[in-house]
C-alpha positions as CSV (number, residue, x, y, z in Angstrom):
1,X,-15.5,-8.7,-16.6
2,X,-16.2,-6.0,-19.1
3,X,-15.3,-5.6,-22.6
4,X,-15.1,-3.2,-25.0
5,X,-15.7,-4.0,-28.5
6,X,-15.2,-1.6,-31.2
7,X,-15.9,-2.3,-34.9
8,X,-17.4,-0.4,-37.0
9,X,-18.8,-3.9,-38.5
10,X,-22.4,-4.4,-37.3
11,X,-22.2,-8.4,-38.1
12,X,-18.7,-8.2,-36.7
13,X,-20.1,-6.9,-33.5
14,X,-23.5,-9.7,-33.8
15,X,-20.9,-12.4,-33.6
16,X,-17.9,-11.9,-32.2
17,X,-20.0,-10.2,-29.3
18,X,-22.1,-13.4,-28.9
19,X,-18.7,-15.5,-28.6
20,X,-17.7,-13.3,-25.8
21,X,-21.2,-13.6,-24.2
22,X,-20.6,-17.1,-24.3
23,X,-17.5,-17.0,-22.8
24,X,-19.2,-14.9,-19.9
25,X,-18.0,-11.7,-20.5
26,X,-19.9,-8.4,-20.4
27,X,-20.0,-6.6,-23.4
28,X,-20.2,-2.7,-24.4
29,X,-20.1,-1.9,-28.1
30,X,-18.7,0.5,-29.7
31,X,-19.2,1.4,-33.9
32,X,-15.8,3.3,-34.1
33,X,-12.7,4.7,-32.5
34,X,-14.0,7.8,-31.2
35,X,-17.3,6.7,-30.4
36,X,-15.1,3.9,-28.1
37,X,-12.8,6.5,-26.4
38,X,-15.9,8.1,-25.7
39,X,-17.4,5.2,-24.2
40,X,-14.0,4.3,-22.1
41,X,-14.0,7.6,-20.3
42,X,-17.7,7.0,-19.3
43,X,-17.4,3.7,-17.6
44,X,-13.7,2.0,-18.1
45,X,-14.0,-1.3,-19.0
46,X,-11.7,-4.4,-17.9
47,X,-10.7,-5.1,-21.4
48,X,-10.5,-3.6,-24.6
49,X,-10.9,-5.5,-28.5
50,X,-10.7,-3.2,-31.1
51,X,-10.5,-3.3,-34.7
52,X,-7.9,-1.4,-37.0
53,X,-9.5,0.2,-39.9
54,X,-12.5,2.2,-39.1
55,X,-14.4,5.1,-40.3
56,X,-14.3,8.4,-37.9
57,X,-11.4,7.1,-35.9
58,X,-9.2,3.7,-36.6
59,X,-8.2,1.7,-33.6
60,X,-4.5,3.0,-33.2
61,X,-5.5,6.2,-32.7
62,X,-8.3,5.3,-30.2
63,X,-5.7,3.3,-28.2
64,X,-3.8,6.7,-27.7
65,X,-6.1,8.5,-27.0
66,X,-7.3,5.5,-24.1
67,X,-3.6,5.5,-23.3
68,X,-3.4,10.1,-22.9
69,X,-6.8,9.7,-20.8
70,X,-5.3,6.5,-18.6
71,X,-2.2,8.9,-18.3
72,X,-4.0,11.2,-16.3
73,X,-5.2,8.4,-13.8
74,X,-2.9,6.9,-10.7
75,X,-2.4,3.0,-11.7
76,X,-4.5,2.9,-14.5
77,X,-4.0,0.1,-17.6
78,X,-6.0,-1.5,-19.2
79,X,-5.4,-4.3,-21.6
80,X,-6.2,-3.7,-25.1
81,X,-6.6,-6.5,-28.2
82,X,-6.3,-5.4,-31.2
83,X,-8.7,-7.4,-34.0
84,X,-7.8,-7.5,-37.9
85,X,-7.9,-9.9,-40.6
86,X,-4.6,-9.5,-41.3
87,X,-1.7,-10.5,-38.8
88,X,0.6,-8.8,-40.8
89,X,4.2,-7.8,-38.7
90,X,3.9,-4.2,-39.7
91,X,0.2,-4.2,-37.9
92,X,2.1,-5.9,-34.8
93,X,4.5,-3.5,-34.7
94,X,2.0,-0.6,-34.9
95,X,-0.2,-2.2,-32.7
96,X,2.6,-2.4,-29.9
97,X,3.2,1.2,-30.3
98,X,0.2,2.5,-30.4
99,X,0.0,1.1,-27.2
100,X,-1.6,-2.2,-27.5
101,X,-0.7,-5.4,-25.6
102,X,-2.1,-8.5,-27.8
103,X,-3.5,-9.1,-31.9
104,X,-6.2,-11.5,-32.4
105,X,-7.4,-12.6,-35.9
106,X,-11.4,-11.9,-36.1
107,X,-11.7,-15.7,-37.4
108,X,-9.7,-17.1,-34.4
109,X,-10.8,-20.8,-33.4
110,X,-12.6,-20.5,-30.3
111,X,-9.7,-22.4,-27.9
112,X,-7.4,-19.3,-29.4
113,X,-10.2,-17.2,-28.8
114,X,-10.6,-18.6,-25.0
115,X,-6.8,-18.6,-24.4
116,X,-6.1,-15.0,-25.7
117,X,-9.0,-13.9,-23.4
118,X,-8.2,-15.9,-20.3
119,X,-4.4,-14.5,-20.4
120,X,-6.0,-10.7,-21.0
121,X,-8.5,-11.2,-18.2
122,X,-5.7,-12.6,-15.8
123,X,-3.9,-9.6,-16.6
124,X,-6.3,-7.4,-16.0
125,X,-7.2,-9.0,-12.9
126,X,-3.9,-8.7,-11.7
127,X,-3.5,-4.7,-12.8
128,X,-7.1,-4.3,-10.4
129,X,-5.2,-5.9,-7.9
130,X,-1.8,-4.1,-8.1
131,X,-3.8,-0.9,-8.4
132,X,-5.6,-1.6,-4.8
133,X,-2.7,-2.4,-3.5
134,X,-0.8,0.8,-4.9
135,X,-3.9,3.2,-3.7
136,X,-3.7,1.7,0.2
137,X,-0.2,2.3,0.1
138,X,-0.7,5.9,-0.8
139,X,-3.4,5.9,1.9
140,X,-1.4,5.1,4.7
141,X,1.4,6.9,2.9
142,X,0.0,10.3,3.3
143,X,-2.0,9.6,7.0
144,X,-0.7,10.3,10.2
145,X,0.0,6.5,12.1
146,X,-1.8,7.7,15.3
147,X,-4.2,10.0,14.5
148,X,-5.3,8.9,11.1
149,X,-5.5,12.6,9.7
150,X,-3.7,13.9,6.8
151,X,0.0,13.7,7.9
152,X,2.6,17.0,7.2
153,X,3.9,15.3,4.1
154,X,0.4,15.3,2.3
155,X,-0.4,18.0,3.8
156,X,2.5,20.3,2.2
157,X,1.6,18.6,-1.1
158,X,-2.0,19.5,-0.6
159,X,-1.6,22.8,0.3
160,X,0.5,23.8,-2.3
161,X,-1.7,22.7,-5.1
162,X,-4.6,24.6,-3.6
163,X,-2.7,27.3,-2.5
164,X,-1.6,27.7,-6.8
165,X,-4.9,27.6,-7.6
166,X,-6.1,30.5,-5.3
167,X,-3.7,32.7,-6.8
168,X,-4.5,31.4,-10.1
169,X,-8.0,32.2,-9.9
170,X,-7.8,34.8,-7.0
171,X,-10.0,32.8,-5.1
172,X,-9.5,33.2,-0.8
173,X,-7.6,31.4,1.3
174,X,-7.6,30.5,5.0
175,X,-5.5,28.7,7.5
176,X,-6.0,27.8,10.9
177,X,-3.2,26.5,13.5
178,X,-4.4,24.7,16.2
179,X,-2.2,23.9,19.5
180,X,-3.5,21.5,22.4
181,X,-3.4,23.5,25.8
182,X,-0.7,22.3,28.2
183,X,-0.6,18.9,26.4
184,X,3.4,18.3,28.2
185,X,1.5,19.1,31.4
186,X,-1.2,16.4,30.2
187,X,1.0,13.8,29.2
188,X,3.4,14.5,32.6
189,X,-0.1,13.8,34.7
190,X,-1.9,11.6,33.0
191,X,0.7,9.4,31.2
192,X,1.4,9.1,27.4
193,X,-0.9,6.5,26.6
194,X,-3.5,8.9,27.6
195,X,-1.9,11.6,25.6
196,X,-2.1,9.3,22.6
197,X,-6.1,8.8,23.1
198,X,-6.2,12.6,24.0
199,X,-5.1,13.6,20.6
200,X,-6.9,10.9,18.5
201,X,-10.3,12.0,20.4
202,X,-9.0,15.7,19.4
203,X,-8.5,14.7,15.6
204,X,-12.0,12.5,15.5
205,X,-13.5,16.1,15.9
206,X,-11.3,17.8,13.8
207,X,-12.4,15.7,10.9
208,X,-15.9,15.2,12.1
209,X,-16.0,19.4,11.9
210,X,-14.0,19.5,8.7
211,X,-16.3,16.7,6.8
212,X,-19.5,18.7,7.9
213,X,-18.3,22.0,6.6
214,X,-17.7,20.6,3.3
215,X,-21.1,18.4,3.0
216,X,-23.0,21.9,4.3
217,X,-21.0,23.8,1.8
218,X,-19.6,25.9,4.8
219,X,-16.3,25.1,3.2
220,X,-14.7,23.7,-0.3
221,X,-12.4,21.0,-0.6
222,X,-11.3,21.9,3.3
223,X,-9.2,19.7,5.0
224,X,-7.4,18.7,8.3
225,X,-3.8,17.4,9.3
226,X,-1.3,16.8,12.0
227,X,1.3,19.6,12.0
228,X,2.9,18.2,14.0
229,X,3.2,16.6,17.9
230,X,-0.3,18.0,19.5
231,X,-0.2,20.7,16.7
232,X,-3.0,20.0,14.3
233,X,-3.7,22.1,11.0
234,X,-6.9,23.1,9.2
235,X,-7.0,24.4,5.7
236,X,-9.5,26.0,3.8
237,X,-9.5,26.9,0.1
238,X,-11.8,29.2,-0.9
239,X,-13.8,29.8,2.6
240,X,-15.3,33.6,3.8
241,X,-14.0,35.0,6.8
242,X,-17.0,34.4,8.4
243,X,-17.2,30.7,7.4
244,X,-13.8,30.0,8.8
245,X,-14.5,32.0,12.2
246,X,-17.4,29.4,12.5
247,X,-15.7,26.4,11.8
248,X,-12.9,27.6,14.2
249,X,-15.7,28.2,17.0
250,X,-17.4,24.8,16.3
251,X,-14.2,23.0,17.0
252,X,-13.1,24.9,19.8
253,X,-17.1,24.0,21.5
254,X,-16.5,20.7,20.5
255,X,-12.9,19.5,21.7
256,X,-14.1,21.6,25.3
257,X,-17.3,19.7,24.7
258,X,-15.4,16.6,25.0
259,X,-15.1,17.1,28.7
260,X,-11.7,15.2,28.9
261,X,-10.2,15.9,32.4
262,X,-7.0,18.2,32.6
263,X,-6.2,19.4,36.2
264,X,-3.1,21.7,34.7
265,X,-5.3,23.6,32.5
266,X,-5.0,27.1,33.8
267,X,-8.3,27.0,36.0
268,X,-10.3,25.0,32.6
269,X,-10.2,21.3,34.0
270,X,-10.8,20.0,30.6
271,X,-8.5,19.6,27.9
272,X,-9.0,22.8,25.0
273,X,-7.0,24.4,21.9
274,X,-5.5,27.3,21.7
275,X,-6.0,28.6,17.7
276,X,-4.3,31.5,15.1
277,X,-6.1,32.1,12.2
278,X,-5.7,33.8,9.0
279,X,-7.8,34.5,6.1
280,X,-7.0,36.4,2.8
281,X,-10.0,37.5,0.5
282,X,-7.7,37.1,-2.2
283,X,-4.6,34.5,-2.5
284,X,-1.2,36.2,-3.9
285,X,2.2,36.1,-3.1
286,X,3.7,32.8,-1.1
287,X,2.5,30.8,1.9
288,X,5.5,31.6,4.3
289,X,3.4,34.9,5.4
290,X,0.2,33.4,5.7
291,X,1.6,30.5,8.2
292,X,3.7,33.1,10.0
293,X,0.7,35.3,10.7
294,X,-1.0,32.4,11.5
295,X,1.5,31.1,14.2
296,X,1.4,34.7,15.2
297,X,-1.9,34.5,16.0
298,X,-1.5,31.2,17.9
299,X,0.4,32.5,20.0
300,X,-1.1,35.9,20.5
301,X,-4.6,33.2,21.7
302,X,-2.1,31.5,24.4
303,X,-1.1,34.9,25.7
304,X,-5.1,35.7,25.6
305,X,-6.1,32.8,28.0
306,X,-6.0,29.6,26.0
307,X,-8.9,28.1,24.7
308,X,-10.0,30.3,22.2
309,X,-9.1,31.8,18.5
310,X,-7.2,34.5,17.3
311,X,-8.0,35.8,14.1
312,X,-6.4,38.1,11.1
C-alpha cells in the first residue's frame, strides 16, 4: 500500500514517514498541498495523510482539489487522514467537508497509529475491490453476450460523443454498415448453433481489422459493434476516405477469407458481407443522414451482387 504524506515539516516527514515504513507501507512525500495534488494525479496512491496548515497550499484545499480530480474518474476514492496537532471540533468539521474521511494527532501512540491505519487501509482495500467489481460490470454492461463486441447500447453512447466532437472540431467522420449475406438462409441450412459461431468468427475479424487500423494509425479511436442480429457496425472518427475504403476492403478479404461454407450464397459458397459506407470530410449537422445514407448504400451493395462495399 501506498501513502501520501504531505507536510511541509521536513522532521515531520523523517519520522512520521519512518513509523509508516515500519508499519510496511510505501511512502511518497509530499512538502505541501500543491506539490501533493501534483503528486496524486501522477501516480494515485492508496492512502492519503496530510497536514492542515502549510505554506503554498494547506491540506483542505489539497483534499478538494484530490476530491475535483477523483470527480473526473469512474469509482475513484481514496481515503484521506488529515494530521494536526490540534484535534479541535471546528478542524473535524472542516476536515469532513473538505472532503476528508479520518483526523489523526501527529503524536498518536503507535497502537492508535496502527489502528487508524489498519481501518484506512481496509477501506481502501475494499474501494479497489468495489471499483473492479463496478468496471467488469460496465464491461459486460456495454458488450454484446454472443459476440463480445461493443453492443448497440455503447455503441449509441459512443458514437454520440465522437460524433460531438467531429463537429466541434470539424474533424471527418465515417460509418460503415455491414450485413451478413443470406444469414436466414445460413441459419435455415446449417442450424443456429452454427449461425451463432458464424457470427462470432465474423466479429473476431471485425475487431482483429478494427484493432490493426488503430495500432497502424489507419484509423483513430475506431471501433466495432453489433447493430444488431447479423448486422455489425464500424465507426470511424476522424478517418480519410481512402483509409476507410481500405479498412472496408480488408474485412470484406478477410470474412470471404474465412472460407466458412454457405451453399445459399448466390453462386459464392462461402459465407460474405454485404457493406454501405459513408464518409464526410467534415462532421456537421446530425447523425440520422449519415446512417440513412449509409443503409442506403447497404442496400444499394445487395442489389450489386453481395459481397462487396458501397461507398458515398
Amino acid at each position: 500500500m501506498q501513502v501520501l504524506l504531505v507536510d511541509d515539516s521536513r522532521t515531520v516527514i523523517a519520522v512520521f514517514g519512518a513509523r509508516l515504513v515500519a508499519l510496511g507501507y510505501e511512502v511518497v512525500a509530499a512538502e505541501n498541498g500543491q506539490v501533493a495534488v501534483e503528486r496524486f494525479q501522477a501516480s494515485a496512491p492508496d492512502l492519503v495523510l496530510m497536514d492542515i496548515e502549510m505554506p503554498v497550499m494547506g491540506g483542505f484545499e489539497a483534499a478538494q482539489r484530490i476530491r475535483a480530480v477523483e470527480a473526473t474518474q469512474e469509482w475513484a476514492w481514496t481515503p484521506i487522514i488529515f494530521l494536526t496537532a490540534s484535534d479541535t471540533p471546528e478542524n473535524l468539521v472542516m476536515a469532513i467537508e473538505a472532503g476528508g474521511d479520518d483526523f489523526l494527532a501527529k503524536s498518536a501512540p503507535e497502537p492508535v497509529l496502527q489502528a487508524k491505519m489498519k481501518a484506512m487501509t481496509r477501506i481502501a482495500a475494499l474501494r479497489a475491490e468495489l471499483s473492479l467489481a463496478n468496471r467488469k460490470l460496465e464491461a459486460l454492461a456495454s458488450r454484446d453476450g454472443l459476440t463480445g463486441l461493443f453492443n448497440r447500447r455503447h455503441m449509441d453512447v459512443r458514437l454520440d460523443h465522437q460524433w460531438a466532437e467531429a463537429v466541434t472540431s470539424g474533424a471527418s467522420f465515417g460509418l460503415l454498415m455491414i450485413d451478413v449475406d443470406h444469414f436466414k438462409k445460413y441459419n435455415d441450412r446449417y442450424g443456429h448453433l452454427a449461425g451463432d459461431d458464424c457470427l462470432r468468427a465474423i466479429a473476431s475479424v471485425l475487431a482483429t481489422t478494427i484493432d490493426e487500423a488503430n495500432a497502424g494509425r489507419l484509423a483513430r479511436d475506431a471501433f466495432v459493434a453489433r447493430y444488431g442480429g447479423e448486422e455489425f457496425s464500424i465507426v470511424l472518427p476522424r478517418c480519410s476516405r481512402e483509409a476507410q475504403a481500405q479498412v472496408a476492403d480488408v474485412v470484406l478479404a478477410a470474412v470471404s477469407g474465412l472460407g466458412i461454407p454457405h451453399a445459399d450464397s448466390s453462386g459464392l459458397g462461402v459465407v460474405s458481407l454485404s457493406m454501405g459506407g459513408v464518409h464526410m470530410p467534415r462532421a456537421e449537422g446530425s447523425l440520422t443522414p449519415l446512417f440513412r445514407q449509409a443503409d442506403a448504400n447497404l442496400y444499394l451493395a445487395k442489389k450489386n451482387g453481395r459481397n462487396r462495399v458501397e461507398m458515398s
